[in-house]
VOGU-3710 file (C-alpha; in Angstrom, 3 decimals, decimal comma):
1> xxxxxxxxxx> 48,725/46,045/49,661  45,436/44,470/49,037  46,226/42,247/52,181  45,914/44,909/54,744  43,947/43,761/57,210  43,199/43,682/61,419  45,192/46,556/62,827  46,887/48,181/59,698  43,055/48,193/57,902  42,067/50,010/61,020
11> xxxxxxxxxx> 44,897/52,882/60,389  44,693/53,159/57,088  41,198/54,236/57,313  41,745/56,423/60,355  44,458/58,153/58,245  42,607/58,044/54,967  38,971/59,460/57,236  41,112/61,998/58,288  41,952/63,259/55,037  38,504/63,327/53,706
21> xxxxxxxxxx> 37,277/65,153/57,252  39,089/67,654/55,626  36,000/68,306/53,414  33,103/68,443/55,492  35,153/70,643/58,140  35,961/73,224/55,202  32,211/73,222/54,584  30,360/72,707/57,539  32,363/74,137/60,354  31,497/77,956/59,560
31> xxxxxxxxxx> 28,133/77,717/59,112  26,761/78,599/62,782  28,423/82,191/61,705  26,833/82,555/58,519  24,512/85,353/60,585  27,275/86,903/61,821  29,454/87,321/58,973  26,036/88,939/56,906  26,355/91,444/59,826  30,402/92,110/60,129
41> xxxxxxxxxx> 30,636/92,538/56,494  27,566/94,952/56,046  26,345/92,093/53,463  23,343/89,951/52,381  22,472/86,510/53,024  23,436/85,808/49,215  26,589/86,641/49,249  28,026/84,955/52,110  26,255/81,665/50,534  28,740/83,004/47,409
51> xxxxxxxxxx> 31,384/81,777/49,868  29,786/78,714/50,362  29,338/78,303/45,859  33,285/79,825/45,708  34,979/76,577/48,033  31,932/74,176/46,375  33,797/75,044/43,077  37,208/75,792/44,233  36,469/71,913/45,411  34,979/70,634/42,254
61> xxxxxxxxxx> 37,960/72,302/40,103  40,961/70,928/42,621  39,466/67,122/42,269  39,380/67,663/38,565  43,254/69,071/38,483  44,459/66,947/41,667  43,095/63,832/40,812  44,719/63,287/37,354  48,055/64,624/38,897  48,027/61,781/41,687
71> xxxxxxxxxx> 48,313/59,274/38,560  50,920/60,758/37,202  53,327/61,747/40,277  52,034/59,420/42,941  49,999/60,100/46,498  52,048/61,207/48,641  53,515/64,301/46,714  50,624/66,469/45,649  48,904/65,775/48,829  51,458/67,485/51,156
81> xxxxxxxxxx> 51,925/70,545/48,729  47,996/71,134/48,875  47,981/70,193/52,294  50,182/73,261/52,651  48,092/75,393/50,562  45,064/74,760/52,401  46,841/76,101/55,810  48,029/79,430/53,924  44,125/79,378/52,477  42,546/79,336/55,875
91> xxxxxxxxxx> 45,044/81,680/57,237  43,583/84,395/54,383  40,189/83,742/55,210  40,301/84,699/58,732  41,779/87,695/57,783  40,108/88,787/55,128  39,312/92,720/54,957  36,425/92,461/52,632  33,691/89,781/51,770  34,970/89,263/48,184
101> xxxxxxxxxx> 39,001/88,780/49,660  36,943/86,283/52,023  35,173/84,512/48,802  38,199/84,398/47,127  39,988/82,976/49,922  37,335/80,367/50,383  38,243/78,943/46,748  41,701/78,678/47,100  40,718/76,767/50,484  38,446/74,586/48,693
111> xxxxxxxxxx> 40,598/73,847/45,797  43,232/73,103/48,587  40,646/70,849/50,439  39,893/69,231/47,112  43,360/67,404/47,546  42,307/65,029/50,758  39,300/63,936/49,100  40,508/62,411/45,780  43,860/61,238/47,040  42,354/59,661/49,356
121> xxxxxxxxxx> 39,761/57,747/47,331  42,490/56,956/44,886  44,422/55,393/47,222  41,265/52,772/48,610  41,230/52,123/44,957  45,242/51,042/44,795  44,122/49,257/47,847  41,407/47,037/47,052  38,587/46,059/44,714  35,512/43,994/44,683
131> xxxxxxxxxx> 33,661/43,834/47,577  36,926/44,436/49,630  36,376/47,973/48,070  32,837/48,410/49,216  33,691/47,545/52,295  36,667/49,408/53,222  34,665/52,406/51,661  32,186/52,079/53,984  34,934/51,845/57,047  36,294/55,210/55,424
141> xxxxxxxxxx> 32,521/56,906/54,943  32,244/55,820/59,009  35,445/58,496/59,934  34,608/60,456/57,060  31,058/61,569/57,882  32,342/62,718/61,968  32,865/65,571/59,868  29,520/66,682/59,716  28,599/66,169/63,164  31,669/67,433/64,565
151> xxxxxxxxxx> 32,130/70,691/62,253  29,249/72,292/63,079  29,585/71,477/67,036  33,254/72,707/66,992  32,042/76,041/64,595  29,620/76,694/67,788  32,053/75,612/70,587  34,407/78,087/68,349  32,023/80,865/68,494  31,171/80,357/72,344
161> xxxxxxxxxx> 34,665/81,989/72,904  35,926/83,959/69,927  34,601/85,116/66,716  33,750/83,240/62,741  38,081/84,413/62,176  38,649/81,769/64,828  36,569/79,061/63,016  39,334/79,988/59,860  42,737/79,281/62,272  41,369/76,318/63,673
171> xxxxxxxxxx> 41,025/75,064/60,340  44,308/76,410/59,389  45,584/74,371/62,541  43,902/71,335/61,133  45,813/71,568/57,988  49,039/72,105/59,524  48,079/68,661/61,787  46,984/66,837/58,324  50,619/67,613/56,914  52,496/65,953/59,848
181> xxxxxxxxxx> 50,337/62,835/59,476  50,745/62,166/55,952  54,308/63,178/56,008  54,751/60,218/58,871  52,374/58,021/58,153  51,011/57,873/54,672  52,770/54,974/52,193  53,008/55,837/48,764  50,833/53,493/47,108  50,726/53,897/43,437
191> xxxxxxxxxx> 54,258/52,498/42,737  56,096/54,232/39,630  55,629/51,672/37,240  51,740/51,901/37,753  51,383/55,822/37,067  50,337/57,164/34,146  52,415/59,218/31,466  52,633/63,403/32,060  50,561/63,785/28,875  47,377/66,829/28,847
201> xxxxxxxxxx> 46,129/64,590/26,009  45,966/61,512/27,495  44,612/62,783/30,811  41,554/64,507/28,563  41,271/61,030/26,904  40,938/59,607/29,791  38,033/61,760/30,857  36,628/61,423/27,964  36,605/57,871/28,017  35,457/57,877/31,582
211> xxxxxxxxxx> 32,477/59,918/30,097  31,213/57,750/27,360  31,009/54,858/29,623  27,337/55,043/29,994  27,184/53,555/33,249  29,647/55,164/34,992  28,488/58,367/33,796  25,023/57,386/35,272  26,563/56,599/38,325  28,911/60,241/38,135
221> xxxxxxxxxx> 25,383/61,985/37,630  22,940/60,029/40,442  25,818/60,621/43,145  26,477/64,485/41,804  22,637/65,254/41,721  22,228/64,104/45,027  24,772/65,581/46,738  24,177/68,743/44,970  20,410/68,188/47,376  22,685/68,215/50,070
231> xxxxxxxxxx> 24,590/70,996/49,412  21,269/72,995/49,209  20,120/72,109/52,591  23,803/73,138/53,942  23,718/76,444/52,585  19,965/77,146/53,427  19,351/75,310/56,468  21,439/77,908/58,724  19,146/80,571/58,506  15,884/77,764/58,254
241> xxxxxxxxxx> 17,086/76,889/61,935  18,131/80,151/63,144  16,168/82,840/61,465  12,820/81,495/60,539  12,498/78,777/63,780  14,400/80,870/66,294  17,291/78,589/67,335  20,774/79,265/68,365  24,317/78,624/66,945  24,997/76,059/69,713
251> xxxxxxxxxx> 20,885/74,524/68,928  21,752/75,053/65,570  25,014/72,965/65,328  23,593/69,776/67,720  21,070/69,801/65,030  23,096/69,677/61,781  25,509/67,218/63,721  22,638/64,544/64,417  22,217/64,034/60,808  26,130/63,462/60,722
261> xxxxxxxxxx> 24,949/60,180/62,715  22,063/59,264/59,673  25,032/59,219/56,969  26,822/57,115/59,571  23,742/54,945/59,441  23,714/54,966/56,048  27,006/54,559/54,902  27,124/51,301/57,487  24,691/49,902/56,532  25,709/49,055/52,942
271> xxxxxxxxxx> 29,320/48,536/54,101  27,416/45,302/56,872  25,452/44,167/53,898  27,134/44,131/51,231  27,712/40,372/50,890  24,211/40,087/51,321  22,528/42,750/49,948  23,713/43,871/46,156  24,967/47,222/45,646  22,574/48,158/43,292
281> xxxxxxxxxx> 19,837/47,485/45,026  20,903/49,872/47,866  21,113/52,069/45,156  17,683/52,061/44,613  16,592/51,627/47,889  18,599/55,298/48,598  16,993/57,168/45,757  13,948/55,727/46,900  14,419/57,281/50,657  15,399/60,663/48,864
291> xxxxxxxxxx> 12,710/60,874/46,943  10,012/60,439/49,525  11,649/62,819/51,996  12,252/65,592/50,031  8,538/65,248/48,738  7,564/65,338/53,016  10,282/67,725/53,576  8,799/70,220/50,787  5,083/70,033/51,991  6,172/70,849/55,700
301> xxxxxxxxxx> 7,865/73,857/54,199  4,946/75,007/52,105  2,620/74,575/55,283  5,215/76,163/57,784  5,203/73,035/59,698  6,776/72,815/63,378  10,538/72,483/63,358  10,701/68,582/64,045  8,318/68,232/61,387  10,857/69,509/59,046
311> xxxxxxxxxx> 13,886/67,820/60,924  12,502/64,129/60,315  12,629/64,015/56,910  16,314/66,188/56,417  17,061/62,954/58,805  15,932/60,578/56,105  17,003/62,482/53,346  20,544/62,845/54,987  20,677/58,952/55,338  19,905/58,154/52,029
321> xxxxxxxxxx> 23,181/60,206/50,866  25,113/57,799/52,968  23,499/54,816/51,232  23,902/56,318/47,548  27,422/57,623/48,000  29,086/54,464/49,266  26,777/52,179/46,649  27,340/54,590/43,737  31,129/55,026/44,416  31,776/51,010/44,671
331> xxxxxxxxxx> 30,157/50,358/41,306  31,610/53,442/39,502  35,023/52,576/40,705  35,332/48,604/40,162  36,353/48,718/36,457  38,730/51,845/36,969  41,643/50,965/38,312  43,899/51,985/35,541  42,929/55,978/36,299  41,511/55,538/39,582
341> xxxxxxxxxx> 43,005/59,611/40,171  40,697/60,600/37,244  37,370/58,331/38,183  37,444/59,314/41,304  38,189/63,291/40,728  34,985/62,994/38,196  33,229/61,205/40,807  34,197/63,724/42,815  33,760/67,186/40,459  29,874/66,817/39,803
351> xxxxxxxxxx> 28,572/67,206/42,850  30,584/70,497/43,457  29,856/71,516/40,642  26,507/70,751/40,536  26,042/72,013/44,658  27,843/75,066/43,737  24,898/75,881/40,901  22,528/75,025/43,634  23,765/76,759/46,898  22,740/80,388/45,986
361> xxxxxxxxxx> 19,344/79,050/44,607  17,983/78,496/48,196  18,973/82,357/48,890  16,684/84,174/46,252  14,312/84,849/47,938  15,824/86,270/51,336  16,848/85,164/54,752  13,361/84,272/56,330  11,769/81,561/53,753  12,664/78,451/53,074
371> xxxxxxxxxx> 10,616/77,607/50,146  13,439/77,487/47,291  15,802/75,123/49,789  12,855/72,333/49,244  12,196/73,247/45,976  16,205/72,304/45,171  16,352/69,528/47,700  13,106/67,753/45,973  14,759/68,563/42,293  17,542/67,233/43,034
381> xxxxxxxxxx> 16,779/63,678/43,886  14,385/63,514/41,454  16,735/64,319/38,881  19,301/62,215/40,669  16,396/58,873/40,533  16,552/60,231/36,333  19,912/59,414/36,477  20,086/56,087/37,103  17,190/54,863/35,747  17,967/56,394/32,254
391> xxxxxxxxxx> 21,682/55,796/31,806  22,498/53,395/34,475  19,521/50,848/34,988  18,735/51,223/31,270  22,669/50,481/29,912  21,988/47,225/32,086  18,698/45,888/30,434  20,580/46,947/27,306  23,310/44,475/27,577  21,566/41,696/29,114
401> xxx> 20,277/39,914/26,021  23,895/39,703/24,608  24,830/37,420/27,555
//
């Protein structure tokens, strides 16, 4: 399959976009309600971001389990049964009597979710390698992040006409659409003789493997720190917008979508490049972007600065994920083939984890500051710049004398 190219290229990544939209709609799409739901369920601004921590996790937990199960039983399989689960999921939380039925629901939804975004990495890895990888990545990054300017519009357009429970059946609509299309459409494309024996010790072995391999650790750790960032400003920036600078859901949602278009930006720009431009240097040029806007970011919150004085530099920081994530997947992925299910549900695991750990933080100190979303935002990228520079960059200069 690695000569897929012209019109099948195109499908494949519509298809394989699709499934990872899955992720960012799960996410994004109900945050215009956050307000409302601290209202309906007689709750605090904490607790609904414990939604927002229970699908990080449920997210983080379903790569970890999903991923190694794609190696061992192929695509197509698991992908439909979780598809189906993530329908039922949605289904629960639009109906949920309570906010902790709700927060449960929202796992099971994320761990659902969880399903479309390693299968569908896994399978650009039975694809294609090398810079064919990078590449197609990006293509997949450039239907992939519509999700984050379309959630948020469609969570307001949603909430123009019905209430957050209609946000949940949409989503439960989406799922049922997502089944259809990989039941029609989607190839198997780890063939039987390429999976991987039904063994819990070689699948921990294989982690664990994937873990001492300095470099793609480093890689694991600078993508799941700075996504973690991002996960910060998700969780804290709808009641930044909407509480402290006066907005409203529809505002609210045109601004969270724009930055959908700076991961565009970034993503594409590494896919253009790439033949050009090394990999690793738009590494560094992306930890370098996050790093000085969530320094700029931070001081505009401390000084309560106008709100497009805080929207600049969310841009930049936003578009800097799009460079790190397509750079750091590329090079974590190129010498993984063999478990591609398992790299890529690590790959995928810290920042959910790490986002879920981070989501409440931004919450501590109520609904109307927005000091502890910078403080996480600017910790994050720092400790994401650590990263690299002590495991990846440093396993490099390591090595390079024995060549």
């Amino acid at each position: 399959m690695n000569q897929l190219t012209g019109t099948k290229r195109l499908q494949l990544a519509l298809l394989l976009g699709s499934l990872s939209l899955l992720g960012p709609f799960t996410i994004d799409m109900y945050l215009p309600s956050f307000p409302t739901i601290v209202k309906e369920y007689h709750t605090n601004a904490s607790l609904v971001q414990v939604s927002l921590t229970s699908c990080l996790l449920g997210l983080g937990l379903g790569q970890l389990i999903i991923g190694p199960l794609s190696d061992v039983q192929g695509r197509r399989k698991p992908l439909r049964f979780f598809l189906l689960l993530y329908l039922l999921a949605s289904v629960i939380c639009a109906f949920a009597p309570n906010i902790y039925m709700f927060i449960g629901g929202r796992f099971i939804q994320g761990f659902a979710a969880a399903g479309g975004i390693v299968i569908s990495r896994a399978v650009v890895r039975d694809v294609y390698s090398g810079r064919e990888l990078t590449k197609f990545f990006a293509l997949l990054m450039l239907v992939g992040n519509l999700g984050p300017i379309i959630a948020p519009i469609a969570g307001g357009l949603v909430l123009a006409f019905t209430n957050w429970s209609g946000v949940f059946l949409v989503l439960a609509c989406i799922g049922l659409v997502l089944v259809l299309i990989v039941t029609w459409k989607l190839e198997e494309t780890l063939p039987t003789e390429n999976r991987v024996p039904s063994n819990v010790n070689q699948v921990v072995k294989n982690f664990g493997s994937l873990l001492k391999d300095r470099q793609f650790a480093g890689y694991a750790l600078t993508q799941g720190f700075i996504i973690a960032g991002i996960f910060a400003y998700v969780s804290g920036i709808p009641f930044v917008y909407q509480n402290i600078y006066g907005v409203s859901p529809q505002v609210f949602s045109l601004l969270f979508g724009v930055n959908g278009i700076a991961l565009i930006i970034g993503s594409q720009t590494v896919g253009r490049l790439t033949g050009i431009i090394s990999e690793s240097t738009f590494l560094k040029l992306g930890l370098f972007i996050s790093n000085l806007s969530g320094i700029v970011l931070l001081i505009a919150l401390l000084v309560k600065a106008p709100l497009l004085a805080v929207a600049i530099p969310i841009f930049f920081l936003v578009s800097s994920i799009g460079i790190i994530s397509t750079s750091s997947f590329s090079l974590a992925m190129e010498s993984q083939g063999h478990i591609a299910g398992s790299a890529s549900a690590l790959l995928g695991l810290l920042p959910f984890v790490l986002g879920s750990l981070t989501a409440p933080l931004v919450g501590i100190a109520g609904e109307y500051t927005a000091i502890p979303m910078g403080i996480v935002i600017f910790s994050a990228s720092f400790l994401a710049l650590l990263s690299y520079f002590g495991l990846v960059h440093k396993a490099s200069v390591t090595v390079q004398p024995t060549k």
